[in-house]
C-alpha angles and dihedrals in degrees: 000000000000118000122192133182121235134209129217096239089057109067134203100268093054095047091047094041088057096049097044082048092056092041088058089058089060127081126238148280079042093035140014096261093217103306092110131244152222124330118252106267131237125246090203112171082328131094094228144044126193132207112197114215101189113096084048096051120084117262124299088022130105135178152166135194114207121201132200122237100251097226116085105015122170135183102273137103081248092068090047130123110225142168134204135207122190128199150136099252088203090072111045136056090280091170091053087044086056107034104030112011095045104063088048087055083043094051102041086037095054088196136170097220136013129159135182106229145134116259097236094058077064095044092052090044098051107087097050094037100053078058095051100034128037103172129036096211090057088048167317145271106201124016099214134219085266120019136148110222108193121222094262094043084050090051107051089030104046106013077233136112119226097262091057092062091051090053099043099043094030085103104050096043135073085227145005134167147147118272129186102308091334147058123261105215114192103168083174144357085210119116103239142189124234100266093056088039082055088042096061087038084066089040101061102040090059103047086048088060090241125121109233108251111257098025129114120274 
């Protein structure tokens, strides 16, 4: 998942034209490796629009990209701009999605937060976290295995900079750096399942000083 936030003096078609035109630059089954891709969507009378990737992804790969109407924004996760990709990581290249495909998504993205994660770690965390975090833009719930945390997010979730998360979690993670206005996190380029993905949750609150929303105090 890799939210962004929009603005109202950058419509719809530019946002979309230079992500179609960074995900050209990228090879399948993870871009479109230069054969095009979808046209920018109309809002219409409707909030949203949405541009399926899919037909223009690799196999085994889907993917959407949802815009925001660009009236009436406000500063919520409601009014983001956010796009998915879906696939079984056990059968495709994980380790090239993470070290080398995923800073290209962060950096034609320009988001303020993307992560790498399976849907049903999400699903699990949801009822607690709807309690613990009601925008998106002010926090999170979980910090993933590999998760791009943007300068502002780093800021209001953590009272840190970027650059005080690569120095304080350097040492627990197989990577950290500093990314654009944000810090890339990769705790680590293994596939894992949900109790180790809960494990390094634990981990890296607590190395950032910060008690994990929704846990005991």
């Amino acid at each position: 998942m890799i939210r962004s936030i929009p603005t109202a003096e950058i419509g719809i078609p530019e946002t979309h034209a230079r992500i179609v035109s960074a995900m050209n630059s990228i090879s399948p089954p993870w871009g479109f490796g230069g054969c095009g891709g979808p046209p920018a969507p109309n809002c219409g009378r409707e909030l949203l629009a949405e541009s399926r990737l899919s037909k223009h992804l690799g196999p085994g790969v889907r993917g959407s990209i949802v815009y925001s109407f660009r009236a009436g924004l406000r500063d919520a996760g409601m009014s983001d701009d956010f796009m998915k990709i879906e696939f079984n990581p056990t059968r495709q290249d994980y380790q090239a999605l993470v070290q080398e495909v995923f800073p290209k998504y962060i950096h034609a993205f320009s988001p303020y937060s993307a992560f790498v994660g399976d849907a049903d770690w999400g699903l699990a965390d949801w009822p607690e976290e709807k309690k613990c975090v009601t925008n998106s833009r002010y926090g999170i719930y979980r910090i993933y295995p590999v998760h791009f945390l943007g300068n502002v997010l780093c800021q209001r979730t953590f009272q840190k900079m970027p650059g005080d998360l690569v120095t304080v979690l350097s040492r627990d993670c197989e990577h950290v750096e500093l990314m654009g206005e944000g810090a890339l996190i990769i705790q680590t380029s293994r596939i894992v399942g949900k109790a180790e993905a809960d494990a390094i949750n634990e981990l890296l609150w607590n190395r950032l000083g910060r008690q994990r929303p929704g846990s005991a105090s």
